[in-house]
N, C-alpha and C positions, 0 to 999 in steps of 0.2 A: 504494500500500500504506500501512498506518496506521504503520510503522517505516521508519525511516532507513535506508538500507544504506551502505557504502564509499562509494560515489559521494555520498553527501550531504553529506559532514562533510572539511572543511580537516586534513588530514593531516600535511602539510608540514612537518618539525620536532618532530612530536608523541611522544611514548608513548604507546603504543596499545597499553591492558591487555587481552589479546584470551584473553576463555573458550574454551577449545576442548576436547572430546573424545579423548584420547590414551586412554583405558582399555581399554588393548591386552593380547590372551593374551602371558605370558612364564615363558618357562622355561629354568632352570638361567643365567638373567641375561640371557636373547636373547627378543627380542621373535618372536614366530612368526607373527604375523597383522598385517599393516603397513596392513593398509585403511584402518583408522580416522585414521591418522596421515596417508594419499596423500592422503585426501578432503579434510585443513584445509588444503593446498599450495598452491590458488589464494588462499585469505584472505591467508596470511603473502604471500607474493608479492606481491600486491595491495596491499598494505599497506608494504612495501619500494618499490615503484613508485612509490609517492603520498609519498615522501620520509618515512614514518615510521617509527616504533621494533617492532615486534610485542615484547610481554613475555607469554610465556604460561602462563595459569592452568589447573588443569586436578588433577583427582581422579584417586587410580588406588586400586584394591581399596577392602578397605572395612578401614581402623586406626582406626576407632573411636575418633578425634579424637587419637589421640599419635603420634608418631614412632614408625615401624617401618623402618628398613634393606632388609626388604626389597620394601618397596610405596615406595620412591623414585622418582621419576620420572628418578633420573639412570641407573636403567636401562633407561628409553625412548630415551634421548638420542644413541643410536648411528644405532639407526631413524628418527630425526626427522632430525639430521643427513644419512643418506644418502636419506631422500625428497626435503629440500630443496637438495640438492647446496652445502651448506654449511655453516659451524662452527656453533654452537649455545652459546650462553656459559647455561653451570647457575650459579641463586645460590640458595643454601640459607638466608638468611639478606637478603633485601636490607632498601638505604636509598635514600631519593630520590637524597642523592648518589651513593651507587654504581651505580646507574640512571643520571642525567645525565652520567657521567664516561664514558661505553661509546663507541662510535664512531657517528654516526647512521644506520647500514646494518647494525647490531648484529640477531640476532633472541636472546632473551633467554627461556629457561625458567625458570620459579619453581618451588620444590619444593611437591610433593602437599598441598592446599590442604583435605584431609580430616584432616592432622596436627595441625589446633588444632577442637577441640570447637569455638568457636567458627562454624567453617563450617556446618553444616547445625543450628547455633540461629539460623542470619541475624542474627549479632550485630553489632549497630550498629559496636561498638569495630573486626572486622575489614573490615567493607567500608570504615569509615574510614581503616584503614592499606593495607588496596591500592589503594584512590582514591587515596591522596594519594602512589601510584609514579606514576601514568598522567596523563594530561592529554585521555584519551578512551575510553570502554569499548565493544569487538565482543565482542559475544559469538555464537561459531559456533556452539555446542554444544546444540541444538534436543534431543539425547539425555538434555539434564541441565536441560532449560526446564519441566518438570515439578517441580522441587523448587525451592522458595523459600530457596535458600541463598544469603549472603556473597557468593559468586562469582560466583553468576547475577543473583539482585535486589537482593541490597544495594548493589553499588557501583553498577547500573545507574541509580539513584535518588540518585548524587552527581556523573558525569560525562556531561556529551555523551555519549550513545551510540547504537549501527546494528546493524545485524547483519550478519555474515561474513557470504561467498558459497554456504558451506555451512548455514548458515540458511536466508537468503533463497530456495535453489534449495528448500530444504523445505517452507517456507509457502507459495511460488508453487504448488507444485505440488498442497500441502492445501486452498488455497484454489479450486486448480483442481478438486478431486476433491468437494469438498461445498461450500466460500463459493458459487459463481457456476458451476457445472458446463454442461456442453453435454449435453441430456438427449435420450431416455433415459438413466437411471442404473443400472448393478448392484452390487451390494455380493456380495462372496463373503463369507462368516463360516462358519471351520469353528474345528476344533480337540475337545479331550477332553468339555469342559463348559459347559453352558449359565451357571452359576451364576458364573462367571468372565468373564462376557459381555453377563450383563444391561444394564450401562447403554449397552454396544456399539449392541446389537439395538434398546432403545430410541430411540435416536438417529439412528439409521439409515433406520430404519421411519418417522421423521417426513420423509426427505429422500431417499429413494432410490426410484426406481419399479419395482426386483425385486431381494429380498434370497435371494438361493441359501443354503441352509444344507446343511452338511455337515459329517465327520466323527462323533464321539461324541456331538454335540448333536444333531442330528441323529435318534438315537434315541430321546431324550428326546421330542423334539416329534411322532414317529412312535409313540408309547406313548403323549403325551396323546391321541392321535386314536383309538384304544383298539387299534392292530395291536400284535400280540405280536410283541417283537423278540429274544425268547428269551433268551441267556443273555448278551446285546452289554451294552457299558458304556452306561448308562442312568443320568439322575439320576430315578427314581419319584415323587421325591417332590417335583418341582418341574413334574408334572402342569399344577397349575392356573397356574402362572406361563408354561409353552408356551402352554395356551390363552389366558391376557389378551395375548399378544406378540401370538401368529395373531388377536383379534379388533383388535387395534390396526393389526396390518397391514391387515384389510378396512375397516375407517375410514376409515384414513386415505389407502385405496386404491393400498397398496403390495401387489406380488404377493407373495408366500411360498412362493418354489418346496423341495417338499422329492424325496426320493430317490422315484423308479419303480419302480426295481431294484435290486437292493443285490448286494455282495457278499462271502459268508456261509462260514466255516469253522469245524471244534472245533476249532482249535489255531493259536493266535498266535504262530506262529514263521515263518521263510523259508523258504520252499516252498513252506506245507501246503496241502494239498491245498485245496480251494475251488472253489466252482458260484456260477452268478448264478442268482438268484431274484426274482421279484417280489417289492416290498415287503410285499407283505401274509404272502409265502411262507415266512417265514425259519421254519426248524425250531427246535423247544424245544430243542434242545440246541446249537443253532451262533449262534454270533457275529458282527452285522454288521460289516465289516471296511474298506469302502469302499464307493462307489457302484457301480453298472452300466453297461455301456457305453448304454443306453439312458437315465439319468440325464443323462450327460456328454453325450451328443447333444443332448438339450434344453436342456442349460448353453449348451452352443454357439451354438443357434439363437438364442437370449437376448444372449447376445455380437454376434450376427449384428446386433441390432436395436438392440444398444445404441451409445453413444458416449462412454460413461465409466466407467470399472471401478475398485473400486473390490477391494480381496482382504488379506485376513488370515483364518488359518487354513485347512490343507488341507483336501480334501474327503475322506479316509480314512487308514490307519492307514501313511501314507508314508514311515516308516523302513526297513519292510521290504517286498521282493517278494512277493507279485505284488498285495501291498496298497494300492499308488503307482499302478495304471494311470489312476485318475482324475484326482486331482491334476497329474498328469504329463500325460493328452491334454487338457486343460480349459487348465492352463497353456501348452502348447504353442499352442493357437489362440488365446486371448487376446494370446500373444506375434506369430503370423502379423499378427492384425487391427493388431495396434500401429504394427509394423515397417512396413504398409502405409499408415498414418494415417489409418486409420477408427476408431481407438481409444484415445481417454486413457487409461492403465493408471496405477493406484496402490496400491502394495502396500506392510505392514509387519506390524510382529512377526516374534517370536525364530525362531517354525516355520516362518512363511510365507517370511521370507527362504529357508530352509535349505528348505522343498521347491520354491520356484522353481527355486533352484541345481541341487537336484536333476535338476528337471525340464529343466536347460538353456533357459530363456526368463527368465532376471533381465536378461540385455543388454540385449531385446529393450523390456520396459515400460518405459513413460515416467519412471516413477521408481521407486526401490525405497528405501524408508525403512529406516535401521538403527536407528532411534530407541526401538524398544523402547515402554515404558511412556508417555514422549512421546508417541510416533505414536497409542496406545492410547488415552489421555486427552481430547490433539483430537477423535479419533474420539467418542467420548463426548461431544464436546460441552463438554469443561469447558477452566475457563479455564487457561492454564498462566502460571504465575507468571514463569518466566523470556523468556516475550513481551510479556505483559502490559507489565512493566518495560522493554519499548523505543518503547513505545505515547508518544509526546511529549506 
């Protein structure tokens, strides 16, 4: 790999300024979703092992660069303590000396690293004062490697640095799914809108050998092809932007699978009533809603031939019943092929996590990204500044 990880770098003795991702839901002062904090468990551990200090940096909400009380991170610090089955020393204010003076088996939180504007202007002055607590920089946090801040590339650019175990397990597996794939490829791309996805589809279309599209985009690209999709969430007016995507995909001789059978309701609520229709069939007054079970079979058979998956955004409107059956059997066989090892799976974004979950098959894929706007960007193809900065 072009980055260093843990294993590369002499530990022994050191402070190890380690970025990590704690921006965990909390309420009424109690952390309620402890995921984000389980997943850095191996870095700090790893890092304790190797005889070194963890000091950890890390952003929670958004204070708009001042001190807020109650976007402190010392009321993460119960949570991090009981993930890590030990104390947790909070310093609101440190010094090298009071860093050097701790115990060498110390693991050490810094307060919310979005309290000095400073941070996300990547101001030289603060990556120079938390460089000089550390005497080596990890940074885990792949979810905040998309923003060129202080924390992420400023000090990366003054100390030795690698990336946490919760990095590195992220890039292996990005690199798995587009760097150097085992091909066939498929890419799932659904969700509300095309226009939130252009550099996605662009990107993808250069590297994958069948791009499934589903959800609300979906109909957009099913109305550039002139079917009437009636009164479904469509963007009309990005027409000719479907048809340059679909003449790029025959280029460059990527397939472009879209829906066969749709399915079609007047009323977006739980229950309502709802038929499948041929794609061409949808009535002027009902709403595409999801794909058809004839869609999904062909997803399937696609899966069947492929050897790498590739999924962000559902393929219908998956919050509510009986608008999930697609999302939910599409995931579910992608999850069987996984579990058997015919299958690289690699999934992310906000919905596609939460309709895996839904779906009960996030176990099962090879990986499932919480990275958000990170994973989104890779995806795209672009460069992310907080990797870039571990590149030697």
């Amino acid at each position: 790999m072009a980055w260093k990880t843990l294993d590369d770098l002499d530990l022994a003795g050191k402070r190890v300024l380690t970025r990590v991702d704690i921006n965990v839901p909390v309420e009424n002062g109690v952390v309620t979703d402890a995921t984000r904090i389980t997943r850095i468990v191996p870095t700090i551990t790893d890092i304790l092992d190797k005889g070194g200090t963890p000091i950890l940096l890390a952003h929670f909400g958004r204070p708009k660069g001042k001190p807020d009380p109650d976007l402190s991170l010392k009321h993460v610090q119960p949570a991090l303590e009981e993930a890590l089955g030990r104390d947790v020393i909070f310093i609101e204010t440190p010094s090298r000396d009071q860093i050097d003076s701790l115990p060498a088996n110390s693991v050490v939180l810094l307060e919310n690293t979005r309290f000095s504007e400073m941070e996300e202007a990547n101001d030289p002055r603060m990556a120079q004062s938390l460089a000089s607590l550390g005497d080596v920089f990890c940074n885990d946090a792949f979810s905040a490697a998309h923003r060129a801040h202080a924390s992420t590339t400023g000090v990366a650019h003054l100390l030795p640095s690698c990336a946490g175990r919760l990095m590195e397990a992220e890039l292996r597996a990005l690199e798995a799914a587009l760097g150097d794939p085992d091909r066939p490829v498929v890419a799932v791309v659904g969700g509300a809108k095309v226009s939130t996805k252009l550099d996605l589809l662009s990107n993808l279309i250069e590297k994958v050998d069948v791009l499934v599209i589903g959800g609300g985009m979906a109909n957009t690209f099913l109305a550039a092809q002139g079917i009437d999709v009636g009164k479904s969430l469509c963007e009309h007016d990005l027409a000719d932007t479907a048809r340059e995507i679909a003449d790029k995909a025959a280029r460059t001789g990527c397939e472009l699978l879209l829906p066969r059978d749709v399915v079609v309701a007047r009323d977006f609520k739980e229950g309502a009533e709802s038929e499948i229709v041929k794609t061409e069939d949808c009535p002027a007054d009902a709403m595409i809603l999801d794909a058809g079970p004839d869609s999904v079979a062909h997803i399937c058979q696609t899966f069947d031939r492929a050897r790498t998956l590739i999924w962000n955004g559902p393929l219908g409107a998956f919050e509510i019943s009986p608008f999930d059956a697609a999302t939910n059997a599409a995931a579910a066989y992608a999850a069987e092929l996984s579990r058997s090892g015919k299958l690289v799976s690699v999934a992310g974004g906000g919905d596609t996590v939460s309709a895996l979950n839904k779906a009960g098959a996030s176990d099962s894929f090879t990986y499932i990204s919480t990275a958000g706007g990170a994973f989104l960007e890779w995806m795209e193809g672009k460069t992310l500044p907080g990797v870039a900065a571990l590149r030697p």
